[in-house]
C-alpha positions in Angstrom: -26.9 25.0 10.0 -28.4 24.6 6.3 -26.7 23.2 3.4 -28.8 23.1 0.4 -28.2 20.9 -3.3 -29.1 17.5 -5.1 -29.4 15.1 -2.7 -28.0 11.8 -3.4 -29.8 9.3 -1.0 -28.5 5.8 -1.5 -30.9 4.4 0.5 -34.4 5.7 -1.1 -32.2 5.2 -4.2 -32.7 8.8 -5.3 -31.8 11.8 -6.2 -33.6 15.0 -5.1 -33.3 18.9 -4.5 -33.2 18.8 -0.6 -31.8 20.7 2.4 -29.5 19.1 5.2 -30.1 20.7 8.6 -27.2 19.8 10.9 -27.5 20.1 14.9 -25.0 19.4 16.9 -22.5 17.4 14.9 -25.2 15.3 13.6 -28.0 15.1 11.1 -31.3 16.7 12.5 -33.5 16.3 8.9 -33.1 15.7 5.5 -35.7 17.9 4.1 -36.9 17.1 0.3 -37.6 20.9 -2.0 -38.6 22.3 -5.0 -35.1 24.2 -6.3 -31.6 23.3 -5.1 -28.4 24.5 -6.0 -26.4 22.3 -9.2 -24.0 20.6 -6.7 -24.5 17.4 -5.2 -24.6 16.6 -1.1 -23.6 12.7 -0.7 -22.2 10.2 2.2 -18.1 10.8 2.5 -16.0 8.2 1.1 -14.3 5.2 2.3 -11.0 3.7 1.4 -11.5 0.4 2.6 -8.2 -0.6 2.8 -4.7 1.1 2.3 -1.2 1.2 4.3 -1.1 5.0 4.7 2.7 4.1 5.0 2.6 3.9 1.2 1.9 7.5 0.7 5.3 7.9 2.2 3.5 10.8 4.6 2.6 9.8 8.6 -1.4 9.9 8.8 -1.6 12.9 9.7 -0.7 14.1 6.5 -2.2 12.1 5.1 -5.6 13.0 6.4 -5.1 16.7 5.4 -4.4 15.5 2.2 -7.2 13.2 1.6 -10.5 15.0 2.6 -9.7 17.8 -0.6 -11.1 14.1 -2.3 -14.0 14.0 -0.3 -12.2 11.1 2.2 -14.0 10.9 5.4 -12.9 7.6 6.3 -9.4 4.8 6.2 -9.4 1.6 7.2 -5.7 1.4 7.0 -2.9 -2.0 8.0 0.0 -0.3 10.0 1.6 -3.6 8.2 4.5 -1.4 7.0 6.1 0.4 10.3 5.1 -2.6 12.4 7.7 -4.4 10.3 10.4 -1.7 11.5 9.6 -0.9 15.0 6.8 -3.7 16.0 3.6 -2.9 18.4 5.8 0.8 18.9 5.6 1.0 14.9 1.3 0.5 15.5 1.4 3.0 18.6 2.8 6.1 16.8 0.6 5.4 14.1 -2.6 5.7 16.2 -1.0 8.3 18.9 -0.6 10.4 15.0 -4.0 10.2 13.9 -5.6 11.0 17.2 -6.2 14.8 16.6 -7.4 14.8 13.0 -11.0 14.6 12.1 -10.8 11.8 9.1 -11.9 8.6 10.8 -8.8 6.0 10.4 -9.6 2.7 11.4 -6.6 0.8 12.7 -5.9 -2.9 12.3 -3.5 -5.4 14.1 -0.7 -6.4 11.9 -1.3 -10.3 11.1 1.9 -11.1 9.0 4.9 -9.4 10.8 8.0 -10.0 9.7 5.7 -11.8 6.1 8.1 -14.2 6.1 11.1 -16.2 8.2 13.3 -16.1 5.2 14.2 -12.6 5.5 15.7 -10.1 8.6 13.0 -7.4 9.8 12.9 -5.1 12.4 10.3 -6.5 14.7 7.8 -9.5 15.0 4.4 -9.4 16.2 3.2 -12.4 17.7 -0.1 -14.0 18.5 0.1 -12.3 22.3 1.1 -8.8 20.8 -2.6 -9.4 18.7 -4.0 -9.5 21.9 -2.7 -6.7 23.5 -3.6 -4.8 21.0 -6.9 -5.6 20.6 -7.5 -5.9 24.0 -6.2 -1.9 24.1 -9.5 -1.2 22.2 -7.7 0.5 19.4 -7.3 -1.9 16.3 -10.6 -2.4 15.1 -10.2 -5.5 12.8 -7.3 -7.8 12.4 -5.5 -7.1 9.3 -4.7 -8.8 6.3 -3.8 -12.8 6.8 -0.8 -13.0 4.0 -0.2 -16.0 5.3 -2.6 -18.3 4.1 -0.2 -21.6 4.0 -0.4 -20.9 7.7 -4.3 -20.9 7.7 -4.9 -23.8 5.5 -1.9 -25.7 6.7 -3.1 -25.2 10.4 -0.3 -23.3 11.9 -0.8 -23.2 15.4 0.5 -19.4 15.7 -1.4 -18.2 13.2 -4.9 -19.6 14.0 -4.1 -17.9 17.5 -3.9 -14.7 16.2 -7.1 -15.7 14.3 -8.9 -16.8 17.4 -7.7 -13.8 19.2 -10.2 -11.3 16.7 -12.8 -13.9 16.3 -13.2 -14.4 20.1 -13.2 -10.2 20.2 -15.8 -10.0 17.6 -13.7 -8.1 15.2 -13.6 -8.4 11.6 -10.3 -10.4 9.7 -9.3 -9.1 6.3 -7.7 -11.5 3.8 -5.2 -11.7 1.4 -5.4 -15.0 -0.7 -4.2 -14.3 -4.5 -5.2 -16.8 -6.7 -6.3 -19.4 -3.8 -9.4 -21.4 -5.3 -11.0 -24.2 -4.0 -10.8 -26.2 -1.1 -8.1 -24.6 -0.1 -10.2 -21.4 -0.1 -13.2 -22.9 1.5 -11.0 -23.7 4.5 -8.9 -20.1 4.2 -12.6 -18.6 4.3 -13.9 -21.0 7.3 -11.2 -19.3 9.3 -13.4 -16.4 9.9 -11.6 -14.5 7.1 -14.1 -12.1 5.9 -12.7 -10.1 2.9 -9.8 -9.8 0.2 -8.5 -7.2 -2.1 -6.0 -9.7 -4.0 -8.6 -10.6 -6.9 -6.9 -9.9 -10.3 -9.9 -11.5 -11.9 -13.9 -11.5 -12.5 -14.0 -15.4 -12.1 -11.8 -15.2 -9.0 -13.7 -12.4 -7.0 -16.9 -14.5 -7.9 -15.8 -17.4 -6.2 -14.7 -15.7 -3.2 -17.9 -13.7 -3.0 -19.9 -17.5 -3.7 -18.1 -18.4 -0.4 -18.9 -15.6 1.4 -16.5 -12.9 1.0 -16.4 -8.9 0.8 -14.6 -8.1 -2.5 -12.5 -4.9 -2.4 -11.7 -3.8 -5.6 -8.6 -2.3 -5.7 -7.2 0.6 -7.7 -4.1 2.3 -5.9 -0.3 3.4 -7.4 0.8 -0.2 -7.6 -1.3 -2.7 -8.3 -4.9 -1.6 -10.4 -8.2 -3.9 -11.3 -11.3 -1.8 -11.2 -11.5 -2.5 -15.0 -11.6 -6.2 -14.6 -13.3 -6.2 -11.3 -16.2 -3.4 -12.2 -19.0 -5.9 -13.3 -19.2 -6.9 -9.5 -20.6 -3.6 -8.6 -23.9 -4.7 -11.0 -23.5 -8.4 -9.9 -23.3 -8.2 -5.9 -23.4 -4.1 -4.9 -23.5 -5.3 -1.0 -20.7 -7.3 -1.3 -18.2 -4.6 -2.5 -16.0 -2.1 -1.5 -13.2 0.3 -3.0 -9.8 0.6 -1.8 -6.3 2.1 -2.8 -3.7 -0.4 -1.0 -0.9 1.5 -2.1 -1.2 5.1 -2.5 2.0 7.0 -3.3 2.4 10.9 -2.7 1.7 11.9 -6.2 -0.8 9.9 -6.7 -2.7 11.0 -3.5 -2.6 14.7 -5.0 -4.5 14.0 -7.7 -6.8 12.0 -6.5 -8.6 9.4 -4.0 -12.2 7.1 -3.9 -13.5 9.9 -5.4 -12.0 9.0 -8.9 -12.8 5.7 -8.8 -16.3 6.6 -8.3 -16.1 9.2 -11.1 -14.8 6.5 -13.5 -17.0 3.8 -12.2 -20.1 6.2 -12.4 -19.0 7.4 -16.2 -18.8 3.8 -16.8 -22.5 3.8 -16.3 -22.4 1.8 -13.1 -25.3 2.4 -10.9 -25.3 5.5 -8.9 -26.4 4.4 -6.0 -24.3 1.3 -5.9 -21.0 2.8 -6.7 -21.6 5.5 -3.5 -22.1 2.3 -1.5 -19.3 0.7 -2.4 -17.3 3.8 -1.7 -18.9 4.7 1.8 -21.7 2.2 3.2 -20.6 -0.9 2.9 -17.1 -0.1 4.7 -18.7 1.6 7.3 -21.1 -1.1 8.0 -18.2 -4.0 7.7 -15.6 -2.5 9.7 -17.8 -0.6 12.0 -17.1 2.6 11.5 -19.3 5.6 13.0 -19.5 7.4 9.8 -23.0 9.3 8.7 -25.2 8.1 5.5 -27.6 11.7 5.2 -29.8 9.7 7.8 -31.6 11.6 10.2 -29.5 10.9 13.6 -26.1 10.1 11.7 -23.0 11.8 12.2 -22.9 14.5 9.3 -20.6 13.3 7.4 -20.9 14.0 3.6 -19.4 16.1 1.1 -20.6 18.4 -1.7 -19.2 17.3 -5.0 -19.8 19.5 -8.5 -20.9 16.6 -10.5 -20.9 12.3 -10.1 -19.3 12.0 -13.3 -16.4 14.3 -12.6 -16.2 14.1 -8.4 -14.4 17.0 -8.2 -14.8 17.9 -4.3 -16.0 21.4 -3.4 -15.9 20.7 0.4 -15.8 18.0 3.2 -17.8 18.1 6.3 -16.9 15.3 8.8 -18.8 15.5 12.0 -20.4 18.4 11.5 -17.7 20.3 10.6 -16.2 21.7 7.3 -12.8 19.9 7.0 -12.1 21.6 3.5 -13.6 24.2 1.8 -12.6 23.8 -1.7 -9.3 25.4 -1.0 -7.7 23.8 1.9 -7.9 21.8 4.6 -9.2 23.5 7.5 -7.0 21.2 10.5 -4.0 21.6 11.2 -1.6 17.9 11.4 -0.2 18.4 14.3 3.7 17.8 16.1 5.2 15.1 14.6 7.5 12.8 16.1 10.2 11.0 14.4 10.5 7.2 15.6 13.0 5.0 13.6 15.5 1.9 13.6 18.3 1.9 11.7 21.7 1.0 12.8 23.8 -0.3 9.9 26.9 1.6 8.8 28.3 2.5 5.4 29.3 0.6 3.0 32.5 -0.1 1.0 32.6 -1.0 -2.8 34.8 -3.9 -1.9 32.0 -5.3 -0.1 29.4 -5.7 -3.0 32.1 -7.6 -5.2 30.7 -10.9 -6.5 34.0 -13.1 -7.9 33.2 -15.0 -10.5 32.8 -18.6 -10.2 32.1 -19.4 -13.8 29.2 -20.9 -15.4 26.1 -18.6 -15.6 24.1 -16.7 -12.8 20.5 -16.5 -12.2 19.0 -13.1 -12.9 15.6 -11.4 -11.8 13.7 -10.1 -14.9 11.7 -6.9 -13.4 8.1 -5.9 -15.4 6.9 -2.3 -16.1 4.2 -1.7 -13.4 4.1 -5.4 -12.2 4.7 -6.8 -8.7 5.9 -10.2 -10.0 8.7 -10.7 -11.6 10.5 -13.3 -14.5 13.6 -15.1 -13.8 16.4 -15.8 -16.8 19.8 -17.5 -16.5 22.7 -15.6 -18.1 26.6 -16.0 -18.9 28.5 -14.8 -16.0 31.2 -13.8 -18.1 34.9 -14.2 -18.1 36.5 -11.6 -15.8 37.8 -12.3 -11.9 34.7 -10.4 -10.6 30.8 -10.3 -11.8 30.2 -7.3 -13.4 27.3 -4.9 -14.6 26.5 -4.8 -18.1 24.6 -1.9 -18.7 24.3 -2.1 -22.8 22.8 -6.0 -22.1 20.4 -4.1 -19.5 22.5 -6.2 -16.4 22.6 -4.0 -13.7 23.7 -5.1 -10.2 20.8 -5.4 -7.0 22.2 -5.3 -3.7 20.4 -5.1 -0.5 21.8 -4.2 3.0 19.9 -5.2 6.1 19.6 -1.9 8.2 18.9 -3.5 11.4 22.2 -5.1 11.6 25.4 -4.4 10.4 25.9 -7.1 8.3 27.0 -8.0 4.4 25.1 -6.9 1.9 23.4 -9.3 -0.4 24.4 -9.0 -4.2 22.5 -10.2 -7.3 21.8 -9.3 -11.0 18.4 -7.6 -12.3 17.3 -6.8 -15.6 14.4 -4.8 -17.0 15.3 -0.9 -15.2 17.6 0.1 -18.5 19.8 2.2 -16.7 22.5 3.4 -18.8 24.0 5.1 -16.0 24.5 5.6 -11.7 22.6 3.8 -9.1 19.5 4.2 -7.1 18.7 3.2 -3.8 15.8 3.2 -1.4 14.7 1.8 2.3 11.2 1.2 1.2 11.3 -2.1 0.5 8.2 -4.5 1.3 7.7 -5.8 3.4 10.7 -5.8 6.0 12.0 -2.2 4.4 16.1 -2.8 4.4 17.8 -1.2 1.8 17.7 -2.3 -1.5 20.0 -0.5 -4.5 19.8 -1.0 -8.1 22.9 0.4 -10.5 25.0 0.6 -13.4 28.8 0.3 -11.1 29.6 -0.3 -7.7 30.9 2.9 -6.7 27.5 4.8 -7.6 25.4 2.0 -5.6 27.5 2.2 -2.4 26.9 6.0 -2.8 23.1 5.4 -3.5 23.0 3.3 -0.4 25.5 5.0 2.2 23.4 8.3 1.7 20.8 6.4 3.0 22.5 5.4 5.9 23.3 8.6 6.7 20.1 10.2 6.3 18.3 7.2 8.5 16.3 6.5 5.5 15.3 7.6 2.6 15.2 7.1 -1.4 18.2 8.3 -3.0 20.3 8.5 -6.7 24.0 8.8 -7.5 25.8 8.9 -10.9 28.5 11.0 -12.3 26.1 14.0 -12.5 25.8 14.5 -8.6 24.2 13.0 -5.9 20.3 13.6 -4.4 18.5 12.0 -1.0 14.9 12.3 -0.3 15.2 11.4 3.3 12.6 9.5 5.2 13.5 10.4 8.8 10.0 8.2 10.2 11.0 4.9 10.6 13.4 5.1 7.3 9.6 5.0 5.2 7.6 8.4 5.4 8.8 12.3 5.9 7.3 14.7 8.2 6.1 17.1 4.9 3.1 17.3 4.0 1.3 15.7 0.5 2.6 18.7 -1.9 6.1 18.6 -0.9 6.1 15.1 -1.1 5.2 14.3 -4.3 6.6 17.3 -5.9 10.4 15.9 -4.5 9.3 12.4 -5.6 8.6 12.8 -8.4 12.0 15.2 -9.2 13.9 11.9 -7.9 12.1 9.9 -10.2 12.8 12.1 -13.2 16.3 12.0 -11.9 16.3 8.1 -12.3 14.6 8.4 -15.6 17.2 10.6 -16.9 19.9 7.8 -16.2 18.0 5.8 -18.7 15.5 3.8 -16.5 12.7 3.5 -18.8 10.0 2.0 -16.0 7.3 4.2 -15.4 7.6 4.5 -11.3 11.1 3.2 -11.1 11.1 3.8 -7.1 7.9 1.7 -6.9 9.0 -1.5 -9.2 12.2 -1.4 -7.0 10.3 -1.2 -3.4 8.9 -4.4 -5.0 12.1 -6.2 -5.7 12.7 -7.2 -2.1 8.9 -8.6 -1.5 9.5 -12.1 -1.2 5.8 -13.5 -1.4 5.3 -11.8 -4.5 6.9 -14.6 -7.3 9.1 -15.2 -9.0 12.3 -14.0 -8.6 13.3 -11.7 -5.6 15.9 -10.4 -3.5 16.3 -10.6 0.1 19.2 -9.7 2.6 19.8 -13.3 2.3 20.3 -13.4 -1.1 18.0 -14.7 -4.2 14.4 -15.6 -3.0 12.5 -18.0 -5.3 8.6 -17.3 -4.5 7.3 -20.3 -6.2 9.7 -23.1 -4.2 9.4 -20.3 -1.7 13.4 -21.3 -0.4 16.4 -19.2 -1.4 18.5 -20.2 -4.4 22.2 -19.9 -5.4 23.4 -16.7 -7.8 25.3 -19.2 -9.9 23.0 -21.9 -11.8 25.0 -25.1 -11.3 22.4 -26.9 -13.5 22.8 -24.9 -17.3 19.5 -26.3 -17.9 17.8 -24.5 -14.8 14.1 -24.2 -14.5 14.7 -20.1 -14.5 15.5 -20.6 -18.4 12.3 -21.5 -18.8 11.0 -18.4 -17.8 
C-alpha cells in the first residue's frame, strides 16, 4: 500500500513531498518525490501521561474516541479505579484495552489509597507492585505522589521503588513545587519524570537534575503557556500530556491541539512532533513507528500543522479512522464496582451548633487548591446554609462502608438553589455533595447510592443522575454520549446559580486531600499544609485560616 503527501520527518528535520509504502504492518520505504498531495503524513501522537478514568469512559472508549485526534498512543496511571477495587481495579483496565488498536501503556499504581487520613476502597502495596510487574503488563511504575515518603525514607515506599528499578522500568514523578535538596534526593530515587511544574524556573530545575518535563495541558489543570519555552530550551527532554481529560473535552480535541497551538506559537516543527510522539515512545518504550523504514506504520495524515485537524489514523498498518469514524469496534464491557453504603437521612447531615465560628473551605474557579476563611456560625440550634452569604453545606459519605457522613461548609460554588453530588472524588472517589439545604443534598447523594455511582443534581425543579455503573467513576457509553449528558448536568448545576465554569470538576477536587489548603475527607476537614485533620468549629477566633 501507497500513501502519498508532505512528509514531515522529524529526524532529517524536514519536510518533503514523499510516498509511504507500507508492507505488512510496517514501513517498507519512505520514498522522497517531486508533487504530493497538500496534506501532511507524520508520526501519531502520544499522550504521555493521563488517567483515562478522567474521561469518565473505560479505555476502550476511550481509544475510539481518541484516534479521530490523531492518538496512536497512552501512557495512562490506572491510579483512579485502583483506588476503588485495588490490583482487580488495574486488571479490568488492561483486560479493556486488550482488543483495541491504540497502544495504552499501563503503569502500577504507586500512591494507593494517596493518603492514610482518608477511607478508600483498596491499597496496593509494595508486593502487589511486584506482582504486577512481574505479570509483564505495567510498563513503568506510576506517579510517586508521595514524595515525603521518598525523601523521608519510607521503607514501603522505597520498596515499591526498588521493585521497578530492579525490573528496569521507568518511575514517573509527581513533586509540585519540591526544589532543592529535597529534589536532588526525590530525583536520586530513580524518579525519572514529572508533570506537576506550574512554572518555567521549576521545570528548569527539574530538567538541570535530570528529569523529563511533561507539560501538561488537560480539563483541570493547564501550563503549556508557561511551560512552552522548554520545547526551544531542551526539545529531548519534553513531552505533552493531558492528566485529566473529561468527556467533553476529549471530543474536541487531544495532543493534536496542543501541537496546533504550540506550532502557531511558532515553536519548532520538528520539536513540537517530538514532544508529542518520540520522546514518549522512546522513554516509556513504546513500539510505536517514526516514518522510519522498518517501524511499525504508525502515523496520521493531518490537513495542516497549524490547524491539526486529523483526516485519518493508521496504527499498525491499518486505518483506525478515516476522517469520519473510527473503524474498531470497543468491544463487551463489563461492569466491576464497590459500593455498599446505604441511603441517607437528612437527620444525619445535621451539624448542631456549638457556637463560636466554623472553619470554611474557600473553592477557586478552575483551581485545584483551595482558600480557607473562618466565619460566624450563627445563632440557631443547628448550622445552617446560607445561600445569599454564598455558605453552602459539603458533605461526604464514604461508599465503602456504611458509615456517617462527614459535614462541613464551602464557599465559592454560588448556588442559589438544590444540591449536587458526585462519586468522583480524587483520589479515594466516596461521595461528596455540595448544596443549598439538606433535603436536596441527601437526594443528590441517595440517587447516587442507588445508581452505584454516578454524578447527580436535585432541587425543587426535579431531580437528574448521570450514573457511572464502572466502579461508581466511568459509564459504558461511548465519548459523544458522554459529554453531550455531562455537559446537560453541568448546565443543570449552572442554572441553580453555580457560577464555576466546570462545577463537577472543582467539586471532584474538594475531597483531594494532598492538594492544599482546605479539604474535605470522610473524616472531616483536611488541612493539606499541616497535612492533619482540623475541627469545624475554630476554638481559637484568631485562627491561622483568617489569614487566608
Amino acid at each position: 500500500m501507497k500513501i502519498a503527501g508532505k512528509i514531515i520527518d522529524v529526524h532529517k528535520r524536514r519536510i518533503y513531498p514523499g510516498i509511504v509504502t507500507i508492507t505488512a504492518g510496517k514501513i517498507e520505504s519512505v520514498t522522497e518525490t517531486e508533487e504530493s498531495p497538500g496534506h501532511y503524513i507524520m508520526p501519531g501522537l502520544a499522550d504521555a501521561h493521563v488517567h483515562i478514568e478522567s474521561s469518565m469512559l473505560v479505555p476502550s472508549h476511550f481509544a475510539v474516541a481518541a484516534v479521530r485526534h490523531g492518538t496512536v498512543a497512552v501512557v495512562t496511571d490506572p491510579h483512579e479505579i485502583a483506588n476503588v477495587l485495588g490490583k482487580d481495579g488495574v486488571k479490568f483496565m488492561l483486560d479493556n484495552a486488550e482488543n483495541v488498536p491504540v497502544k495504552i501503556v499501563f503503569g502500577a499504581p504507586s500512591c494507593v489509597p494517596a493518603t492514610s487520613l482518608e477511607s478508600a476502597g483498596a491499597r496496593i502495596g509494595s508486593a502487589d507492585i511486584r506482582e504486577l510487574i512481574e505479570d509483564g503488563k505495567v510498563k513503568f511504575l506510576a506517579e510517586m505522589m508521595n514524595f515525603p515518603g521518598v525523601i523521608y525514607n519510607d521503607a514501603e515506599v522505597h520498596r515499591k521503588l526498588e521493585a521497578a528499578r530492579n525490573a528496569g522500568i521507568p518511575i514517573d514523578g509527581h513533586a509540585p513545587g519540591l526544589t532543592g535538596e529535597e529534589l536532588k534526593k526525590y530525583i536520586s530515587a530513580g524518579i525519572s519524570t514529572d508533570h506537576e511544574c506550574t512554572s518555567l524556573e521549576e521545570a528548569l530545575e527539574k530538567i538541570s537534575g535530570g528529569m523529563q518535563i511533561l507539560i501538561r495541558e488537560g480539563s483541570a489543570a493547564r501550563n503549556l503557556e508557561v511551560l512552552a519555552p522548554l520545547i526551544s530550551y531542551y526539545p529531548e527532554k519534553v513531552m505533552l500530556c493531558t492528566d485529566d481529560l473529561h468527556p467533553e473535552t476529549l471530543l474536541r480535541g487531544h495532543i493534536n491541539r496542543l501541537v496546533a497551538r504550540l506550532i502557531s506559537m511558532d515553536y519548532n516543527i520538528f520539536d513540537v512532533v517530538k514532544a508529542a510522539s518520540v520522546n514518549t515512545y522512546e522513554h516509556y518504550r513504546i513500539s510505536a513507528g517514526t516514518l522510519k523504514t522498518g517501524d511499525p506504520a504508525d502515523f496520521i495524515i493531518v490537513d495542516d500543522p497549524k490547524k491539526m485537524n486529523v483526516l485519518q489514523t493508521w496504527i499498525d498498518g491499518k486505518c483506525v479512522f478515516d476522517g469520519e469514524k473510527s473503524l474498531f469496534s470497543p468491544g463487551e464491557i463489563i461492569k466491576v464496582n464497590k459500593f455498599k453504603c446505604t441511603r441517607l437521612l437528612p437527620d444525619e447531615i445535621r451539624v448542631i451548633n456549638e457556637g463560636g465560628k466554623i472553619n470554611i473551605i474557600v473553592a477557586r474557579n478552575g483551581e485545584l487548591t483551595t482558600d480557607a476563611d473562618v466565619v460566624p456560625a450563627g445563632e440557631k440550634e443547628f448550622v445552617t446554609t446560607r445561600p445569599e452569604e454564598d455558605i453552602l453545606k459539603i458533605v461526604v459519605k464514604e461508599r465503602y462502608n456504611d458509615k456517617p457522613p462527614a459535614v462541613g461548609f464551602i464557599r465559592g460554588f454560588g448556588m442559589k438553589q438544590g444540591a449536587m453530588a458526585s462519586s468522583v472524588a480524587h483520589d479515594s472517589h466516596n461521595i461528596i455533595s455540595i448544596g443549598t439545604n439538606d433535603r436536596d443534598i441527601v437526594n443528590a447523594i441517595n440517587l447516587i447510592v442507588d445508581a452505584g455511582g454516578g454524578m447527580a443534581v436535585a432541587s425543587d425543579d426535579g431531580a437528574e443522575v448521570l450514573k457511572l455503573p464502572v466502579a461508581g467513576i466511568m459509564s459504558d457509553l461511548p465519548v459523544t454520549a458522554m459529554a453531550s449528558r455531562y455537559e446537560k448536568l453541568s448546565e443543570t448545576v449552572r442554572s441553580l446559580g453555580c457560577r464555576l465554569d466546570a462545577p463537577f470538576m472543582t467539586l471532584s477536587f474538594m475531597a483531594l486531600l494532598v492538594i492544599p489548603k482546605l479539604k474535605m475527607s470522610d473524616r472531616g476537614l483536611f488541612d493539606g499544609l499541616t497535612f492533619k485533620h482540623i475541627p469545624l468549629f475554630a476554638t481559637n477566633p484568631h485562627s491561622q485560616y483568617k489569614a487566608y
